[in-house]
N, C-alpha and C positions, 0 to 999 in steps of 0.2 A: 837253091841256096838263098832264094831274097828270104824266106822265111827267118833265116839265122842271121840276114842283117838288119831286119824289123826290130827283130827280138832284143839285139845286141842294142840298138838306140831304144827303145825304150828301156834298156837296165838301166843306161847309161842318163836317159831323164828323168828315173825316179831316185835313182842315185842322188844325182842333184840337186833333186827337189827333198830330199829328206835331210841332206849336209847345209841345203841353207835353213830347213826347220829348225836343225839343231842350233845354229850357231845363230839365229834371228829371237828365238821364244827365250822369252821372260821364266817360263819355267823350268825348274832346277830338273834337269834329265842325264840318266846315268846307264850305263850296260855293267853289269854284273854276274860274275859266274855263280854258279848255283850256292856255293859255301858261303857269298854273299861280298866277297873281294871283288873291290871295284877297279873296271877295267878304264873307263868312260867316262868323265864328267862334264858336261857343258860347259862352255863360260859362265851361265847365270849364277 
């Protein structure tokens, strides 16, 4: 089982390294479904 608590902390670091990207970049970033309705907009 350490395998699955390795795994589990790194989700959990890149997680967060990707939520402070969002909310830190100067650029405008969005998640959108395919038909192009947006789900996601950053603060910038």
């Amino acid at each position: 089982m350490p395998q699955t608590k390795i795994l589990k902390q790194r989700v959990e670091e890149r997680t967060a390294e990707r939520d402070r990207v969002w909310q830190l970049t100067n650029d405008l970033m969005a998640t959108a479904r395919l038909d192009g309705y947006r789900i996601q907009v950053n603060p910038a």
